[in-house]
C-alpha angles and dihedrals in degrees: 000000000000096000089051096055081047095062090047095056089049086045091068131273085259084074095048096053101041087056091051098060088047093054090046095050093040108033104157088030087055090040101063090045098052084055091062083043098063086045 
């Protein structure tokens, strides 16, 4: 998990922070997904 909050830092702040928003406006959505994410 750390790595991956690593490469999107890396990636830019835009992409935090657009990823932030998402996950704000979909949170169980983004919850499942992070959990295929980690897989």
């Amino acid at each position: 998990m750390h790595s991956r909050i690593e490469y999107i830092h890396r990636s830019g702040r835009k992409i935090l922070f657009a990823r932030t928003a998402f996950f704000r406006i979909n949170k169980k959505s983004m919850r499942l997904r992070h959990r295929f994410f980690i897989d």
